[in-house]
C-alpha positions as semicolon CSV with decimal commas, in nm:
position;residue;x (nm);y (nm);z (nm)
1;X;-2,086;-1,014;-3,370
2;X;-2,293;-0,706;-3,385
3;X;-2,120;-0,407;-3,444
4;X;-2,177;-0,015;-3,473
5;X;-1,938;0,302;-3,518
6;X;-2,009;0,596;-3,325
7;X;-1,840;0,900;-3,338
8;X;-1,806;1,307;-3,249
9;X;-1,655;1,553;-3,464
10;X;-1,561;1,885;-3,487
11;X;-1,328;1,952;-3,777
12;X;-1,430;1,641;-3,993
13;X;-1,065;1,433;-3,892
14;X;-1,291;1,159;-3,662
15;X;-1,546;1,132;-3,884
16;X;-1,348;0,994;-4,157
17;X;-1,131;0,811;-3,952
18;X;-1,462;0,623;-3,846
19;X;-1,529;0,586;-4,168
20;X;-1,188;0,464;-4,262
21;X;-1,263;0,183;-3,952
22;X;-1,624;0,079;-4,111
23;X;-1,516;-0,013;-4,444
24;X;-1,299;-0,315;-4,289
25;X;-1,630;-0,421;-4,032
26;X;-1,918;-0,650;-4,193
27;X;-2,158;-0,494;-4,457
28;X;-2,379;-0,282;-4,296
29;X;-2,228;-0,198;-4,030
30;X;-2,391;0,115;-3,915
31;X;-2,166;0,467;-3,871
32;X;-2,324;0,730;-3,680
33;X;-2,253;1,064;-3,514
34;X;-2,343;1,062;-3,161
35;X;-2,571;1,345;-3,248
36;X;-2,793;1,074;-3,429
37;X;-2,711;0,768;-3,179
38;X;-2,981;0,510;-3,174
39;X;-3,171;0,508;-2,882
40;X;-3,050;0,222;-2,748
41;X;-2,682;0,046;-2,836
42;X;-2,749;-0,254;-2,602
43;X;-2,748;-0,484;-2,863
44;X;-2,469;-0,431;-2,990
45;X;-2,150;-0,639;-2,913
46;X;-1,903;-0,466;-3,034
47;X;-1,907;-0,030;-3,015
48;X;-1,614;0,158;-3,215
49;X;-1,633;0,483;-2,999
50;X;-1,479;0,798;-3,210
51;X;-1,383;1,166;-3,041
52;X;-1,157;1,411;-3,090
53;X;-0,924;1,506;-2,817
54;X;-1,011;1,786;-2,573
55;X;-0,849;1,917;-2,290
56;X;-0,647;1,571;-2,271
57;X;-0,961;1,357;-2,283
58;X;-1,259;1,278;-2,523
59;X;-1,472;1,579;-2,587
60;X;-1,846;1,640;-2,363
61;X;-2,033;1,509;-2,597
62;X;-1,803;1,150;-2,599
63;X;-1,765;1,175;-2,252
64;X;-2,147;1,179;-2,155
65;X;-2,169;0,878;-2,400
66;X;-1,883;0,719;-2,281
67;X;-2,031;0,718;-1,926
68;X;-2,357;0,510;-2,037
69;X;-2,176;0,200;-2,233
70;X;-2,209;-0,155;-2,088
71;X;-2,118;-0,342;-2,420
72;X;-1,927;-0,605;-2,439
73;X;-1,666;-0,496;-2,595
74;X;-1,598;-0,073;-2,662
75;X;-1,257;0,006;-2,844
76;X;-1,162;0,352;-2,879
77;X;-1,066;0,534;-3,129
78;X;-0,976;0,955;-3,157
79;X;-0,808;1,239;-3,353
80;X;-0,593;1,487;-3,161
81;X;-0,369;1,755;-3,290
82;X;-0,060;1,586;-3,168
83;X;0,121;1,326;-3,330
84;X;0,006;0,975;-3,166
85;X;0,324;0,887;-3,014
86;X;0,339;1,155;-2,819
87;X;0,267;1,119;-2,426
88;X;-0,054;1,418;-2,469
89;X;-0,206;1,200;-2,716
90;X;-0,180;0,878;-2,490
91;X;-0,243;1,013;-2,174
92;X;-0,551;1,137;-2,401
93;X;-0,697;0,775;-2,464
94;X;-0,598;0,703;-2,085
95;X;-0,837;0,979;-1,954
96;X;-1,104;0,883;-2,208
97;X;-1,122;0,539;-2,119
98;X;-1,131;0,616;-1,765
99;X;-1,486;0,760;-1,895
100;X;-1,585;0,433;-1,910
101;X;-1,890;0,336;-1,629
102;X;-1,694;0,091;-1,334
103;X;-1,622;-0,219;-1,453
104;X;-1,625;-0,152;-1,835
105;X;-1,264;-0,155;-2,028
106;X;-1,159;-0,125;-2,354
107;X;-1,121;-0,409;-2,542
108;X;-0,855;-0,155;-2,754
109;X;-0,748;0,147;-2,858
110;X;-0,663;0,418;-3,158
111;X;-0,531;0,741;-3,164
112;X;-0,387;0,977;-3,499
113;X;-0,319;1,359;-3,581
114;X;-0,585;1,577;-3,730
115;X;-0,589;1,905;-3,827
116;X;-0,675;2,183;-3,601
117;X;-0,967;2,404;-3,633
118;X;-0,783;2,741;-3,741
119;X;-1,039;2,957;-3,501
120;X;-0,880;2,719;-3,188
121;X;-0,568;2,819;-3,306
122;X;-0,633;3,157;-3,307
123;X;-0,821;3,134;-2,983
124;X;-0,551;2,970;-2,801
125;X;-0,259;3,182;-2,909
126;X;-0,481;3,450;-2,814
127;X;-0,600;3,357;-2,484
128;X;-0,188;3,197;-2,380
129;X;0,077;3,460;-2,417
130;X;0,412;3,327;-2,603
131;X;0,613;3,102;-2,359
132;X;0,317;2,923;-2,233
133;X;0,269;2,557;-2,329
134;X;-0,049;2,675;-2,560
135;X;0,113;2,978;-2,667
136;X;0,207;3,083;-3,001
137;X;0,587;2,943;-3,047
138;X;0,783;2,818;-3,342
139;X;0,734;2,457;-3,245
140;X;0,338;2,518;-3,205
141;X;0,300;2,666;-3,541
142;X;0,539;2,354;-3,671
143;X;0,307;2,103;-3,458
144;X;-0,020;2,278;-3,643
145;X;0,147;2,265;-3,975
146;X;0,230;1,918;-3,947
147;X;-0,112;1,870;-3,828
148;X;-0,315;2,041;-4,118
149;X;-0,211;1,720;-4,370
150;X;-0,359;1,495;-4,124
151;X;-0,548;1,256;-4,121
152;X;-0,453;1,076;-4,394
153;X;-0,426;0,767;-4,649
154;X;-0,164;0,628;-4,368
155;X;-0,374;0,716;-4,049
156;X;-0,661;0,570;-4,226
157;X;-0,473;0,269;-4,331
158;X;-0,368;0,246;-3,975
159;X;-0,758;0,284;-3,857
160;X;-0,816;0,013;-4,069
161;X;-0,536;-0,204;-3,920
162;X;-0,682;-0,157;-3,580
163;X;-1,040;-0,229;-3,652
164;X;-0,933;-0,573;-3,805
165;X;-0,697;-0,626;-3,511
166;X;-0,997;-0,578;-3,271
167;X;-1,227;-0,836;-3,497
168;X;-0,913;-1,069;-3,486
169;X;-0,895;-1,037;-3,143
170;X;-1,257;-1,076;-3,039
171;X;-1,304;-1,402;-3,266
C-alpha cells in the first residue's frame, strides 16, 4: 500500500506528530508540508492528513486540501490546544472530516495537545474580555500551561499506536 504524510503547521506540534506517525509506515514513506504537496496524491492509497485545530476544525490551508482527496483511504490526524478527550477537540476531528469531498470518510482518526502559540494567547485574551469562554481566566492560563509540555514522548507514542492501528486495519 502506498502511503504519504501530509501535514500543516503552525507552532511545530503537527509536524512532529507526523513525524512521530512516519517512523512506524514503510521506509520511505514520504512526509510533507502541504506547502510542498506533490502535485498530484492520486496514487497514493493511503494519505495521513495532519492540521492543527482552528476555530473547531482543521486550519484553511487543511481544509482546502481536505476538500480535493479521493484516496482510498485518508485518516486524520491533528494537534489542538485542548486535551484530546475533551468534547472541543472531538467535535474538532468531526468538523474536519466533514471537509472531506461527498462520499469520502475517514478510514480513522488522531487527535493530542500542543502548545499554543504565545502571540494567540495574547491575542485572544486581548480581543475576549475575562468571563468569556476565550478570555483570560485561571482555568485558561492552567489549560495553556498544561498545553506548553505538549506534544510529547506519550502523544507521539500514541501517534505511533494509531498509524500502526490504521496499517493493521487496512491489511
Amino acid at each position: 500500500m502506498k502511503s504519504i504524510v501530509i501535514y500543516s503547521s503552525l507552532t511545530g506540534n503537527t509536524k512532529q506528530v507526523a513525524e512521530a506517525i512516519t517512523s512506524v509506515l514503510p521506509a520511505g514513506t514520504p512526509c510533507v508540508s502541504m506547502k510542498e504537496l506533490p502535485t498530484d496524491l492520486s496514487s497514493y492509497d493511503l494519505v495521513f492528513v495532519g492540521f492543527w485545530v482552528d476555530k473547531g476544525t482543521a486550519n484553511k490551508e487543511a481544509r482546502d486540501v481536505l476538500g480535493t482527496l479521493h484516496n482510498p483511504h485518508i485518516a486524520l490526524f491533528a494537534t489542538a490546544g485542548v486535551p484530546p478527550q475533551m468534547a472541543h477537540a472531538k467535535e474538532s476531528l468531526i468538523n474536519a472530516a466533514n471537509c472531506l469531498p461527498d462520499g469520502v470518510e475517514s478510514v480513522g482518526t488522531f487527535i493530542c495537545q500542543g502548545k499554543v502559540d504565545p502571540k494567540v494567547i495574547e491575542m485572544m485574551y486581548k480581543m475576549f474580555p475575562k468571563g468569556h469562554s476565550h478570555g483570560q481566566s485561571a482555568d485558561r492560563d492552567a489549560r495553556h500551561k498544561q498545553a506548553a509540555v505538549h506534544p510529547n514522548k506519550e502523544d507521539f507514542q500514541a501517534a505511533q499506536d494509531f498509524a500502526k492501528d490504521i496499517l493493521i486495519k487496512l491489511s
